[in-house]
Each structure stands twice: as C-alpha cells, then as structure tokens.
TORGUMAR-917198 format. One record per residue: residue number from 1; z, x, y of N, C-alpha, C, O in turn. Coordinates in Angstrom, 1 decimal. Layout:
r n: NUM	n_z: Z	n_x: X	n_y: Y	ca_z: Z	ca_x: X	ca_y: Y	c_z: Z	c_x: X	c_y: Y	o_z: Z	o_x: X	o_y: Y
...
This chain:
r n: 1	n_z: -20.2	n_x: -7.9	n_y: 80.9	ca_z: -20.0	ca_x: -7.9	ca_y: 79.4	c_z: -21.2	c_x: -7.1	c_y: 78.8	o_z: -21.0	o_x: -6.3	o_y: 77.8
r n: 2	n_z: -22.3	n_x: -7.3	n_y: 79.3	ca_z: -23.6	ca_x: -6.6	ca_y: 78.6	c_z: -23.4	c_x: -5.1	c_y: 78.9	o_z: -23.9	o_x: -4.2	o_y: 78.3
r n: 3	n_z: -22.5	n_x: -4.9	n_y: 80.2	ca_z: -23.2	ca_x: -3.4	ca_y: 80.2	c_z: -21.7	c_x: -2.6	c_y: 79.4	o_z: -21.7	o_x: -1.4	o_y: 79.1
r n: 4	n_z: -20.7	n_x: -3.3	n_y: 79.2	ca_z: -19.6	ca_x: -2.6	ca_y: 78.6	c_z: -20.1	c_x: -2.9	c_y: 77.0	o_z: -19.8	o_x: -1.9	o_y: 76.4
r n: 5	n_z: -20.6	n_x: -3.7	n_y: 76.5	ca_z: -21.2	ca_x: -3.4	ca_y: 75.0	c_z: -22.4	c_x: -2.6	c_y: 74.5	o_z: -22.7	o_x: -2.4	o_y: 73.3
r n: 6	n_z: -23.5	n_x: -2.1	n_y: 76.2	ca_z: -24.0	ca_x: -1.1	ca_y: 75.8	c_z: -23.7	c_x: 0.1	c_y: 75.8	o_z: -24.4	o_x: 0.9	o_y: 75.2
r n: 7	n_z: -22.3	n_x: 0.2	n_y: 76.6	ca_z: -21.2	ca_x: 1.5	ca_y: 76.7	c_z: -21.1	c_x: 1.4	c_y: 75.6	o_z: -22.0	o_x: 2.0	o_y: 75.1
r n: 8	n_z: -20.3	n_x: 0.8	n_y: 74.8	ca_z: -19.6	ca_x: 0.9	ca_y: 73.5	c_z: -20.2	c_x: 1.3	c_y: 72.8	o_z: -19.7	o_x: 2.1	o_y: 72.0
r n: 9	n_z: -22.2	n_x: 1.0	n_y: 72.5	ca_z: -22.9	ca_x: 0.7	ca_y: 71.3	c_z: -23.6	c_x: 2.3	c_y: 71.5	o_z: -24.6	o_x: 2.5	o_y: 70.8
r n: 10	n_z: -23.4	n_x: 3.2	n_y: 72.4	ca_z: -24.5	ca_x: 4.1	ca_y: 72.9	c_z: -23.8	c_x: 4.9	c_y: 71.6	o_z: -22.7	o_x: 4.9	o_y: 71.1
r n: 11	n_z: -25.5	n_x: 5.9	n_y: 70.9	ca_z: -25.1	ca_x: 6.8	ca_y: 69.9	c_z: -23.3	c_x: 7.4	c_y: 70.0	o_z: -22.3	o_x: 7.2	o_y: 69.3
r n: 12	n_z: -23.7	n_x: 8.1	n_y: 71.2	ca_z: -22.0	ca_x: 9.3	ca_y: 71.4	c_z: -21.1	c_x: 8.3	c_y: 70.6	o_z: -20.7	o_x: 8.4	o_y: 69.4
r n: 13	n_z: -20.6	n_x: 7.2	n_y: 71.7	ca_z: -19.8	ca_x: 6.2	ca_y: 72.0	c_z: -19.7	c_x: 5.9	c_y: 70.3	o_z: -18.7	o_x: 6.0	o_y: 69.6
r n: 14	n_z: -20.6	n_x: 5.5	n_y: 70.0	ca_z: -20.3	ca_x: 4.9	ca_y: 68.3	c_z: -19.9	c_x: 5.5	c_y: 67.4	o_z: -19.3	o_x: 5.0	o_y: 66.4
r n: 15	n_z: -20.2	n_x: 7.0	n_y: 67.6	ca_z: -20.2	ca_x: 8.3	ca_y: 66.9	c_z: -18.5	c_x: 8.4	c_y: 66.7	o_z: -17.7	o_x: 8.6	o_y: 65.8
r n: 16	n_z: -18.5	n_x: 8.2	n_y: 68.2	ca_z: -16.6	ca_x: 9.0	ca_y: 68.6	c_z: -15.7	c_x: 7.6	c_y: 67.9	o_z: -14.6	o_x: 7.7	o_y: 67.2
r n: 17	n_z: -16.1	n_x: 6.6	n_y: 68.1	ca_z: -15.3	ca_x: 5.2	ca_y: 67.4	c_z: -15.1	c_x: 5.0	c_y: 66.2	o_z: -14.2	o_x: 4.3	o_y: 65.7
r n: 18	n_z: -16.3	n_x: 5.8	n_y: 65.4	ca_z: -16.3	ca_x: 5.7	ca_y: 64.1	c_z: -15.2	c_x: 6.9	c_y: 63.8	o_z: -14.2	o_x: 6.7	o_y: 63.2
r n: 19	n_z: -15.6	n_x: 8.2	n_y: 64.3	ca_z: -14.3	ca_x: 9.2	ca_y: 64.0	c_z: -13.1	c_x: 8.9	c_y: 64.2	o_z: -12.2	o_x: 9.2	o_y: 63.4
r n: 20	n_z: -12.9	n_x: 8.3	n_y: 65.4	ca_z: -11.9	ca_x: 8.0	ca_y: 65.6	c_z: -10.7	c_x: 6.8	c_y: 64.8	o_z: -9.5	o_x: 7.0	o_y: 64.7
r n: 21	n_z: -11.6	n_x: 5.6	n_y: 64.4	ca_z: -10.8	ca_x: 4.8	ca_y: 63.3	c_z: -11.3	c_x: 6.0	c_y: 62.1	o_z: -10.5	o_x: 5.4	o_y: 61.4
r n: 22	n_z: -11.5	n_x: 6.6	n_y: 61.7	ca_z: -11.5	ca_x: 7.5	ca_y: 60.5	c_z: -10.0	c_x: 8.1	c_y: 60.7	o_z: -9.1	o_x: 7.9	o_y: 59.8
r n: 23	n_z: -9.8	n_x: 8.8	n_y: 61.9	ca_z: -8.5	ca_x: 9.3	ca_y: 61.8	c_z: -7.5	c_x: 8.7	c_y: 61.8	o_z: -6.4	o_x: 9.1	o_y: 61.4
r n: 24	n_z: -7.7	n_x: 7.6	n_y: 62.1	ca_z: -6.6	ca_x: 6.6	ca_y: 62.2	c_z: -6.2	c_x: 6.3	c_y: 60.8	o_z: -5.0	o_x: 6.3	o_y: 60.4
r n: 25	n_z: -7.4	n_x: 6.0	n_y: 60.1	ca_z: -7.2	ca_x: 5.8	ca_y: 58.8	c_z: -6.6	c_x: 6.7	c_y: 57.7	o_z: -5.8	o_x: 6.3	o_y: 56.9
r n: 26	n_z: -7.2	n_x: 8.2	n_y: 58.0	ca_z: -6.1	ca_x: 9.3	ca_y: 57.5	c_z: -4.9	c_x: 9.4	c_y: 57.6	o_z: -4.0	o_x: 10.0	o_y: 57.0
r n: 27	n_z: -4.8	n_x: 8.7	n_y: 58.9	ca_z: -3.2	ca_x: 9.3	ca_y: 59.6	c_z: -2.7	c_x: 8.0	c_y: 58.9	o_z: -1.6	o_x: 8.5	o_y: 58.4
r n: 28	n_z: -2.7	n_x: 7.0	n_y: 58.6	ca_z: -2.5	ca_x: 5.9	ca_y: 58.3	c_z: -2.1	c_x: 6.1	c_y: 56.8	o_z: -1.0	o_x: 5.8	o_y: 56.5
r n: 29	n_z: -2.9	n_x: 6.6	n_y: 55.9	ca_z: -2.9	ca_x: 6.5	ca_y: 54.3	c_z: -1.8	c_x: 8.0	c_y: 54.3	o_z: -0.7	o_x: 8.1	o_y: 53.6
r n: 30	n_z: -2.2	n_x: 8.9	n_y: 55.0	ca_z: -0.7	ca_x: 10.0	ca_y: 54.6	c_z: 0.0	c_x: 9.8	c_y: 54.6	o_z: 0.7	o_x: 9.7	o_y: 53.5
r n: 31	n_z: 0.6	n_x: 9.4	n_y: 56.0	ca_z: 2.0	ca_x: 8.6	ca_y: 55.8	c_z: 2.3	c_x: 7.5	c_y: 55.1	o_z: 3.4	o_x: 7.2	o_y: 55.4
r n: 32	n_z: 1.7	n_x: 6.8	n_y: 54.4	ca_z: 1.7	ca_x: 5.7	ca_y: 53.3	c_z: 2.1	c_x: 6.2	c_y: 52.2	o_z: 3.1	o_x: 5.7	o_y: 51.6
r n: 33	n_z: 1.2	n_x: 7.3	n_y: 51.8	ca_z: 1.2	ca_x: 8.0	ca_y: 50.3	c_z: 2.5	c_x: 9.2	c_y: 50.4	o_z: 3.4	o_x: 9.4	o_y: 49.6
r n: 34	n_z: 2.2	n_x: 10.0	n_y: 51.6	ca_z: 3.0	ca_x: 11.0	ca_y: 51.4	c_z: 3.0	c_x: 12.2	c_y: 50.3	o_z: 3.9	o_x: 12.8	o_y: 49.9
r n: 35	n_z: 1.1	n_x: 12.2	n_y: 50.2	ca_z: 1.3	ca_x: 13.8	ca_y: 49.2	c_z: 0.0	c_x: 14.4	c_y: 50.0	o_z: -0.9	o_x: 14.0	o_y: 50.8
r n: 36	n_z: 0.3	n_x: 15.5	n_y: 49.4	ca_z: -0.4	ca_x: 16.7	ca_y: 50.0	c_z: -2.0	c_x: 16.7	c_y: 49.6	o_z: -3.0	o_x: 17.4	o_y: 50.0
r n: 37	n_z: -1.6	n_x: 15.6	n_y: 48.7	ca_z: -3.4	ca_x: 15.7	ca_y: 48.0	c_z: -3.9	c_x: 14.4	c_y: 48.8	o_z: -5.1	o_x: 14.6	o_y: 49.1
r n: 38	n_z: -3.6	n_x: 13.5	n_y: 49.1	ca_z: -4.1	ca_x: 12.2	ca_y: 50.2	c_z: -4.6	c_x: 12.8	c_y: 51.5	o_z: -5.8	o_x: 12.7	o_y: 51.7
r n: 39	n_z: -3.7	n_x: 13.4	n_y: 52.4	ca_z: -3.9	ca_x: 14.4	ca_y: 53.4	c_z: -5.0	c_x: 15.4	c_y: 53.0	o_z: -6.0	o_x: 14.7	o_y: 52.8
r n: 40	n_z: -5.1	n_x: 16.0	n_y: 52.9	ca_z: -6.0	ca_x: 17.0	ca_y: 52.5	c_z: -7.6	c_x: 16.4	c_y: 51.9	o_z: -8.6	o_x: 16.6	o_y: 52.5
r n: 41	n_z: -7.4	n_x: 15.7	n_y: 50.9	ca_z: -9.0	ca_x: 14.3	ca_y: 51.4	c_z: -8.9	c_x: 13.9	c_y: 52.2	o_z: -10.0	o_x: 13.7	o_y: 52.5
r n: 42	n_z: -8.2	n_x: 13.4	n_y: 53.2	ca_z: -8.5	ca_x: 12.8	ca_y: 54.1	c_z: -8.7	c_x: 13.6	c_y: 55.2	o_z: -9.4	o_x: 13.1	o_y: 56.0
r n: 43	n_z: -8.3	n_x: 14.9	n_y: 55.6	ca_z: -8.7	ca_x: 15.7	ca_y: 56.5	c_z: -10.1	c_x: 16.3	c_y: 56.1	o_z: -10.9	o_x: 16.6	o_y: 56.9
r n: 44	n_z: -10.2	n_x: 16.4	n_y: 55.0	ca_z: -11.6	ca_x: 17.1	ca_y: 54.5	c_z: -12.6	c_x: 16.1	c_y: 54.9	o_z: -13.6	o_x: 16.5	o_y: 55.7
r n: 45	n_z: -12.5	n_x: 15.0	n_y: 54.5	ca_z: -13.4	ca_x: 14.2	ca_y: 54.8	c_z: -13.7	c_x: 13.8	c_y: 56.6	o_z: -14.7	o_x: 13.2	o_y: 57.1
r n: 46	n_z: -12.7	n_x: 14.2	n_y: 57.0	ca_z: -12.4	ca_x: 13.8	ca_y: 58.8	c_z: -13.6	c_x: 15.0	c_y: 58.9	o_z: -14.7	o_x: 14.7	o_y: 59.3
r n: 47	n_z: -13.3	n_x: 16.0	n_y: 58.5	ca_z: -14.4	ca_x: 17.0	ca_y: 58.7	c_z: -15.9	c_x: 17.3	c_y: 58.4	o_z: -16.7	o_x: 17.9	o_y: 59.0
r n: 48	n_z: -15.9	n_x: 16.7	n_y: 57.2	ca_z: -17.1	ca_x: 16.6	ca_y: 56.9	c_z: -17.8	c_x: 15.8	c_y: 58.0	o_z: -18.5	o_x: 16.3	o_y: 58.8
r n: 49	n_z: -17.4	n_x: 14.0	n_y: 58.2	ca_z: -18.0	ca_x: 13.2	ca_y: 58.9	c_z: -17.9	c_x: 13.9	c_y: 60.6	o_z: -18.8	o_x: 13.8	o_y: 61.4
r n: 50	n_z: -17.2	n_x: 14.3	n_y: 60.6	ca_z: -17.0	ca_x: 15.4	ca_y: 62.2	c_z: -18.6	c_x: 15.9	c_y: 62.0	o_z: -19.4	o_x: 15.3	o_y: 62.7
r n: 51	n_z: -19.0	n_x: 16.8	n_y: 61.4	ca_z: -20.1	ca_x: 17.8	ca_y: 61.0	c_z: -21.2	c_x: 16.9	c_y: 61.2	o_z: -22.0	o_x: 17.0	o_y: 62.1
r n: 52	n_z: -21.3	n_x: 16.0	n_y: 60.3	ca_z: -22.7	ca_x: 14.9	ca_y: 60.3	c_z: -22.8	c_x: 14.4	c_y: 61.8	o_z: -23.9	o_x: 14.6	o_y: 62.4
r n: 53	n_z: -21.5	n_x: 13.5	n_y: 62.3	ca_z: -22.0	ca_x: 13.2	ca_y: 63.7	c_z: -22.7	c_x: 14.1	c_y: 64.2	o_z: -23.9	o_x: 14.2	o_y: 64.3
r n: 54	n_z: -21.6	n_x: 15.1	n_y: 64.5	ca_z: -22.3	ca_x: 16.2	ca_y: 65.5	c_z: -23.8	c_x: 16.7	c_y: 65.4	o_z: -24.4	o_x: 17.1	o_y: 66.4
r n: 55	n_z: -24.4	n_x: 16.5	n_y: 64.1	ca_z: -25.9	ca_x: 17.1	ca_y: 63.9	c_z: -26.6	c_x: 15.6	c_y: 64.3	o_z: -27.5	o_x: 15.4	o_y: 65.1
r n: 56	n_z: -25.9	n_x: 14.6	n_y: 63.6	ca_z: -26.6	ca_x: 12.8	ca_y: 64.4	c_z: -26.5	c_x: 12.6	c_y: 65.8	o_z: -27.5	o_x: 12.1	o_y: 66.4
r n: 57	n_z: -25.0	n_x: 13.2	n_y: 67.0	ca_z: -25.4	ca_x: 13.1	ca_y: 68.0	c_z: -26.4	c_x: 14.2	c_y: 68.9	o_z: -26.6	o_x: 14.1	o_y: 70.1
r n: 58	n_z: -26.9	n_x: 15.4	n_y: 67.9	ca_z: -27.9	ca_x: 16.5	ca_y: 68.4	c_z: -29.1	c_x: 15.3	c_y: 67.9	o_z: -30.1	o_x: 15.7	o_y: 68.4
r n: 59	n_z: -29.3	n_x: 14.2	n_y: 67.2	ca_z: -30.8	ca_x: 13.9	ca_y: 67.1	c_z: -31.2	c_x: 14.5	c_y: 65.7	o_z: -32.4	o_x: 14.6	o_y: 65.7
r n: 60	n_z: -30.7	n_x: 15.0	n_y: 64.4	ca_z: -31.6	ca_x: 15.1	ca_y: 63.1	c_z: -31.3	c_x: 14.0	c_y: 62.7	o_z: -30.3	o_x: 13.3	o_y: 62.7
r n: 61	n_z: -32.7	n_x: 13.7	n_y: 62.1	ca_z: -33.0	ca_x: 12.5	ca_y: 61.6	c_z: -32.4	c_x: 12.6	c_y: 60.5	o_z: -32.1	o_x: 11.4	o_y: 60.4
r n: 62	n_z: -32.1	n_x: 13.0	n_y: 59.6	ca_z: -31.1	ca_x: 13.4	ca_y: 58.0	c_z: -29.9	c_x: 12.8	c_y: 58.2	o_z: -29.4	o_x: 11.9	o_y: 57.5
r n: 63	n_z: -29.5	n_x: 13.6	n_y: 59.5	ca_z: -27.8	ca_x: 12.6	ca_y: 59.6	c_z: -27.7	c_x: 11.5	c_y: 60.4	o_z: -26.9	o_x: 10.7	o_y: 60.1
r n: 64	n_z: -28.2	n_x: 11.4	n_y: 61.1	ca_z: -28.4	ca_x: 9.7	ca_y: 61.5	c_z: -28.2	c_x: 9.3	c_y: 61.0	o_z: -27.0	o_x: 8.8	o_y: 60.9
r n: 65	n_z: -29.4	n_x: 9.0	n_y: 59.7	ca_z: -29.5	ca_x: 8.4	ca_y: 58.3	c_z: -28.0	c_x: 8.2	c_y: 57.6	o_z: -27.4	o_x: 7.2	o_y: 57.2
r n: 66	n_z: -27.9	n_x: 9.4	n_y: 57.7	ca_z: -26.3	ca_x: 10.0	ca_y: 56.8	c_z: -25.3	c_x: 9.1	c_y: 57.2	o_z: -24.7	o_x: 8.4	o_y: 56.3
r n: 67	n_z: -25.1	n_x: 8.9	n_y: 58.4	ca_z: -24.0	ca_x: 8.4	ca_y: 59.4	c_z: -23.9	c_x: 7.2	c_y: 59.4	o_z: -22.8	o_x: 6.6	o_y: 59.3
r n: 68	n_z: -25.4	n_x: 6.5	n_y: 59.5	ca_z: -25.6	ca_x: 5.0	ca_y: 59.1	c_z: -25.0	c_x: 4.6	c_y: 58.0	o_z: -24.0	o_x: 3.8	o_y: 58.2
r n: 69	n_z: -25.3	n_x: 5.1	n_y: 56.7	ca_z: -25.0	ca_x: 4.9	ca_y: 55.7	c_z: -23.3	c_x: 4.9	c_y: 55.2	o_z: -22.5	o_x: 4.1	o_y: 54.7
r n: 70	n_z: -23.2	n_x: 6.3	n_y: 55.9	ca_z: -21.6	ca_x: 6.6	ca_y: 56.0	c_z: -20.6	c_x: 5.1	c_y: 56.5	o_z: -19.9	o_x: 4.4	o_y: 55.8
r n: 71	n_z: -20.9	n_x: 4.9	n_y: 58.2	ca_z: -20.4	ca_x: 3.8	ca_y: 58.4	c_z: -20.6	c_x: 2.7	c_y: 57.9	o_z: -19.6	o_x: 2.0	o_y: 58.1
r n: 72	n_z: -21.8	n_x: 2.1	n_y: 57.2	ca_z: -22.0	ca_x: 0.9	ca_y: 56.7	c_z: -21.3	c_x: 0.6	c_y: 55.3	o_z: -21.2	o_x: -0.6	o_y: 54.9
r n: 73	n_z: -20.7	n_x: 1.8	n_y: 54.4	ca_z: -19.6	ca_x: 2.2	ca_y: 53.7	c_z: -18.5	c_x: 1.9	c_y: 53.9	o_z: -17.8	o_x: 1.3	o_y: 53.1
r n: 74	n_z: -18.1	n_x: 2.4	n_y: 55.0	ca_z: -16.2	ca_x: 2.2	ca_y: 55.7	c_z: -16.6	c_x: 0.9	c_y: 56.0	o_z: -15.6	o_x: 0.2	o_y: 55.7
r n: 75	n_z: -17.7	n_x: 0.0	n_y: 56.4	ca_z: -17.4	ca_x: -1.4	ca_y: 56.9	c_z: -17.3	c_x: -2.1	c_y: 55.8	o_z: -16.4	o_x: -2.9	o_y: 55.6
r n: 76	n_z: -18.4	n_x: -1.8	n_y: 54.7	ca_z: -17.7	ca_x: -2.5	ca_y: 53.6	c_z: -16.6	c_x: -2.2	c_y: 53.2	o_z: -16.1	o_x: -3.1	o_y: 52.5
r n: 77	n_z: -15.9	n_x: -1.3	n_y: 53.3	ca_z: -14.4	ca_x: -1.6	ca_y: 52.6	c_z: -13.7	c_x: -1.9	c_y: 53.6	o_z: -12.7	o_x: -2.5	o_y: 53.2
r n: 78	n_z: -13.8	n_x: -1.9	n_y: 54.6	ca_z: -12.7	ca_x: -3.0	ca_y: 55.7	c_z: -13.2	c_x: -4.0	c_y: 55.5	o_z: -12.3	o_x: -4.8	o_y: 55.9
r n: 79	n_z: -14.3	n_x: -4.7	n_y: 55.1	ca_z: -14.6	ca_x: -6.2	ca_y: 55.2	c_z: -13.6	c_x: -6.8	c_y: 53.6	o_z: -12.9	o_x: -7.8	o_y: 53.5
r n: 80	n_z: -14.0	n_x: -5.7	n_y: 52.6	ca_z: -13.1	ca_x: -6.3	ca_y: 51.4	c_z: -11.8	c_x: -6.3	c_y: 51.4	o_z: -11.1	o_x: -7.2	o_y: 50.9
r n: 81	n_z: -11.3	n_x: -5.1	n_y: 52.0	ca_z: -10.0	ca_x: -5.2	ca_y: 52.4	c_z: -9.3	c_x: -6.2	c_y: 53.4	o_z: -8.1	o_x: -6.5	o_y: 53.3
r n: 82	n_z: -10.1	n_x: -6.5	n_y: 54.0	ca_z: -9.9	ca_x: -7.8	ca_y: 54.8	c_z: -9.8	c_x: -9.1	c_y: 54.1	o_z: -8.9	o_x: -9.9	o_y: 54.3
r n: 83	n_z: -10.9	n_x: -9.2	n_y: 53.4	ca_z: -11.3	ca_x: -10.2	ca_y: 52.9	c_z: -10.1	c_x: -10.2	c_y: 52.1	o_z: -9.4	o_x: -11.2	o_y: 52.4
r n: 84	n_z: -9.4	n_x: -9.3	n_y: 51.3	ca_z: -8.5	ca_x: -9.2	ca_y: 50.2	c_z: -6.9	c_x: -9.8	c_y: 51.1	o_z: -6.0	o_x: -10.6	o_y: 50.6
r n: 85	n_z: -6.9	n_x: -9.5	n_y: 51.8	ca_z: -5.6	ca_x: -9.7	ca_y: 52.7	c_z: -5.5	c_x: -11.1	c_y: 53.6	o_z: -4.5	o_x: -11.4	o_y: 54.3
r n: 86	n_z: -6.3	n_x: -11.6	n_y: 53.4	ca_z: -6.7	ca_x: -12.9	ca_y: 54.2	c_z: -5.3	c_x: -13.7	c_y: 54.4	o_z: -4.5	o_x: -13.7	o_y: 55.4
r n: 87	n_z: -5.1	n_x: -14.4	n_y: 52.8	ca_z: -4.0	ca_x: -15.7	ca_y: 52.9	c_z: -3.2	c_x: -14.7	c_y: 53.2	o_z: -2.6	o_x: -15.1	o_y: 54.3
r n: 88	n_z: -2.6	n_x: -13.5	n_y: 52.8	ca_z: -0.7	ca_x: -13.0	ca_y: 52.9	c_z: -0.7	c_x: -12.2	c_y: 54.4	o_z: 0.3	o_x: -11.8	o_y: 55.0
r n: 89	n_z: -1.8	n_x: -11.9	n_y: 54.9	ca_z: -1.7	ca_x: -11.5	ca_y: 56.0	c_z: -2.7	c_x: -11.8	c_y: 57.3	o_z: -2.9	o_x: -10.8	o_y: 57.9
r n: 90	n_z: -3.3	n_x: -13.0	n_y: 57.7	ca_z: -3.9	ca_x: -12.8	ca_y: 58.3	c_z: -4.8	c_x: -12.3	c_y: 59.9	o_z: -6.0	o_x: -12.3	o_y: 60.3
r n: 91	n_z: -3.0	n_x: -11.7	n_y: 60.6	ca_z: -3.7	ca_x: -10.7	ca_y: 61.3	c_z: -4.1	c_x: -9.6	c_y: 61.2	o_z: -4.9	o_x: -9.1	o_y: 61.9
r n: 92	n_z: -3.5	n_x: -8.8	n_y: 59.8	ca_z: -4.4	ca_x: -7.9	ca_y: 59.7	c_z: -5.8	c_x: -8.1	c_y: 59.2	o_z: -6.6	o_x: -7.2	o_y: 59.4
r n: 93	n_z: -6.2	n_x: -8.9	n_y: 58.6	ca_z: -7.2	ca_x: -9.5	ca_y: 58.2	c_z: -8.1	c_x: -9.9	c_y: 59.2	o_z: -9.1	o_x: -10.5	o_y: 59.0
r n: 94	n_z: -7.6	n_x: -9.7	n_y: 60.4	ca_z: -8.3	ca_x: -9.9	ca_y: 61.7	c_z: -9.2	c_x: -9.0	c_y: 62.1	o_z: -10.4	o_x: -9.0	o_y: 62.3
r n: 95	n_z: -7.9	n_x: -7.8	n_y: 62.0	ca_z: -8.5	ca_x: -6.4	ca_y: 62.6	c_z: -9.4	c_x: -6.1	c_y: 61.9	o_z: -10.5	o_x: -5.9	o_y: 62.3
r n: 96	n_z: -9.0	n_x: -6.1	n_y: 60.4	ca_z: -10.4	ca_x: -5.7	ca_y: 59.6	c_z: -11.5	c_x: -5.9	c_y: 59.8	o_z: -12.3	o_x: -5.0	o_y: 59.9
r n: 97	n_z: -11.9	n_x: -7.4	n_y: 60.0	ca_z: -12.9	ca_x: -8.5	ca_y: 60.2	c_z: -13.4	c_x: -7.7	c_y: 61.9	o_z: -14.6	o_x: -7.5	o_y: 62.1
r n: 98	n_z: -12.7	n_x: -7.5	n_y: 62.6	ca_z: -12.9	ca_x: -6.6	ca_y: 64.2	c_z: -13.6	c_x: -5.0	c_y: 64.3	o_z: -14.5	o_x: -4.5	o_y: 64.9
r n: 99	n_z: -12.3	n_x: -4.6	n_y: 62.9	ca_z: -13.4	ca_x: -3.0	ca_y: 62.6	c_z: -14.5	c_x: -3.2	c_y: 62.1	o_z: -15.4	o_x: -2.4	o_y: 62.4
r n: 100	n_z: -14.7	n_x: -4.1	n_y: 61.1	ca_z: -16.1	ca_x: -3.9	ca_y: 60.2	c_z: -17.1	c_x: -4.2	c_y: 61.1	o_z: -18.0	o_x: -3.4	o_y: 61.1
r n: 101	n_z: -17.1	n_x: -5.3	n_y: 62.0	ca_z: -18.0	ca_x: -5.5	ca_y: 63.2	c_z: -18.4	c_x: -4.5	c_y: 63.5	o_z: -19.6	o_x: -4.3	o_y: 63.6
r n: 102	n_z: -17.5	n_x: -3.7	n_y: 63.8	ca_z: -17.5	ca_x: -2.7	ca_y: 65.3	c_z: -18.4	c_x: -1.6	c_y: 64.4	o_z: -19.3	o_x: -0.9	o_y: 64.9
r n: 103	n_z: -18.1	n_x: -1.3	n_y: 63.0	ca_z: -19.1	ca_x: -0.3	ca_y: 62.3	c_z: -20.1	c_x: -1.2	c_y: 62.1	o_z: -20.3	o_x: -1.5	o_y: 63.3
r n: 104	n_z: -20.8	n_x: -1.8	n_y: 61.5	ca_z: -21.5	ca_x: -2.5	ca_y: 61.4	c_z: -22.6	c_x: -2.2	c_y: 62.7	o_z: -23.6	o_x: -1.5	o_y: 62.5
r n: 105	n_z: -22.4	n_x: -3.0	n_y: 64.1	ca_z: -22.9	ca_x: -2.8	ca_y: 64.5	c_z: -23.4	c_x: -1.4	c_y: 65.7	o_z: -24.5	o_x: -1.3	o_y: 66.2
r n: 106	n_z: -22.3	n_x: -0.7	n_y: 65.8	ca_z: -22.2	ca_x: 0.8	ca_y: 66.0	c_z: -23.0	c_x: 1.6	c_y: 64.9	o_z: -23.4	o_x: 2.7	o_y: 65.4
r n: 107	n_z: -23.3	n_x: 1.5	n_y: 63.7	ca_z: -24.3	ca_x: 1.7	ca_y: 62.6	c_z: -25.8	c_x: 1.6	c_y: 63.0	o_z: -26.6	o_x: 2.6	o_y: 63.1
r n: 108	n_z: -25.9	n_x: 0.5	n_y: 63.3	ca_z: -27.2	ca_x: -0.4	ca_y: 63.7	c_z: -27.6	c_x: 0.0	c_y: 65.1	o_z: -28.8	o_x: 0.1	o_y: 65.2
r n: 109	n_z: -26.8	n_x: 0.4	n_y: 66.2	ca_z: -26.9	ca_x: 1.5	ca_y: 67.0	c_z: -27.3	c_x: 2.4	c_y: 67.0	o_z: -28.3	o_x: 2.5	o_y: 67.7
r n: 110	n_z: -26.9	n_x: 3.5	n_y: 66.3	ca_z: -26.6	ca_x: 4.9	ca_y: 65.7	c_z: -28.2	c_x: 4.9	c_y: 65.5	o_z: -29.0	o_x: 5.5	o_y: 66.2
r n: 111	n_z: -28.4	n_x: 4.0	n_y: 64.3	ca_z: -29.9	ca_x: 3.8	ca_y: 63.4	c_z: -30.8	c_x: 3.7	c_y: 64.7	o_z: -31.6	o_x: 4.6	o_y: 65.2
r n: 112	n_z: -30.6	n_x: 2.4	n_y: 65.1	ca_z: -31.7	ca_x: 2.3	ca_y: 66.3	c_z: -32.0	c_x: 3.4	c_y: 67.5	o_z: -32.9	o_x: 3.2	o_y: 68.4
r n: 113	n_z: -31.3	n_x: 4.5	n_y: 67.5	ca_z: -31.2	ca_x: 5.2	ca_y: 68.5	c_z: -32.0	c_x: 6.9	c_y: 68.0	o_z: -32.2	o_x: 7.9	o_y: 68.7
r n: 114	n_z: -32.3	n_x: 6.7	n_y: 66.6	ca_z: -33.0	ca_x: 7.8	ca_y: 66.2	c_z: -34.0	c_x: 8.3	c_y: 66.9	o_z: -34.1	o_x: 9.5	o_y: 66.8
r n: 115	n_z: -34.7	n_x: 7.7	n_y: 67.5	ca_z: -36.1	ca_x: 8.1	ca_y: 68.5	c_z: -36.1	c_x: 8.3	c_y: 69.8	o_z: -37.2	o_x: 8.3	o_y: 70.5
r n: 116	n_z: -34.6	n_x: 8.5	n_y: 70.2	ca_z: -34.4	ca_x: 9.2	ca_y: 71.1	c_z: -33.7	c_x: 10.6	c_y: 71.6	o_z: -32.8	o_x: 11.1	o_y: 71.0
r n: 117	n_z: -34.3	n_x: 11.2	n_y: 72.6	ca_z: -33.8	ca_x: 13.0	ca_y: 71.9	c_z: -32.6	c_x: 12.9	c_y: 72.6	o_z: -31.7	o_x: 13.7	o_y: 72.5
C-alpha cells in the first residue's frame, strides 16, 4: 500500500491526475452545456494548466507554486460541490469527497517535491 501511494503521490504522477480529472471535467461540462463557449474555456484552460505542469514537472519554482495553488482550487470546488450534493446524491458526493482528497493531497506532493531537480 505504501509504495502504490508513493506511485500515485510522485510530482509526474500528481501532475498527470490532476490533468487528467481536469479533462474529464471539460469533457463532462461540454456535453452538459453543449455550446461552443463552455468547450472552448474549458479547452483553453486544459491548456493553460497543461503549460504550468509541464514548467512544475521541469522543476520552476513559480509553477509548482502555480499548480499547488491551481489544484488546491479544483479541490475546493469539488469539496463544495460535494458537500452541495450530499443528501439528493450521495454517491456522487462520494466521488467528490475521493477527488478533492486525491488534489489535496497530490498538491501537498507537488509542493513538497520543489527541492528536488
């Protein structure tokens, strides 16, 4: 168990999970909304945060920072969104409660791992 949650928790690894529920999340709200202006923030933004990893998993200390910040953001709104959905849905209110974890401490990772090249 310890060495599959240091897999999970390593910069790359946190980097790619975080992008990864990000797309999920885009792909998720397009097809929800269904306009061209939802898509289009949400790919813009897939890209931006694409950019910041990539300079956080080279090691600048700016986007680390960035990225921390960034994820500790998406965890608060999956935690409220969770929180929000509690009584009428509680398994999704699961998952939320599972993502925000997983940024949260993939964050705290990310952060802790600045001083390494």
């Amino acid at each position: 168990m310890t060495a599959l949650l240091r897999f999970l928790f390593t910069r790359g690894h946190a980097l790619a999970g975080f992008l990864l529920l990000k797309a999920v999340a885009v792909v998720v709200n397009g097809l929800a909304q269904g306009t061209a202006e939802v898509w289009g923030l949400g790919i813009l933004t897939l890209v931006v945060y694409g950019i910041i990893a990539r300079f956080a998993q080279a090691g600048r200390v700016i986007s680390i920072w960035a990225i921390t910040v960034l994820m500790l953001y998406e965890a608060a709104g999956g935690l409220l969104l969770a929180w929000s959905s509690l009584t009428q849905a509680p398994g999704v209110a699961a998952i939320g409660f599972a993502v925000a974890a997983y940024l949260v401490v993939g964050a705290l990772a990310v952060l802790s791992s600045r001083r390494e090249a």
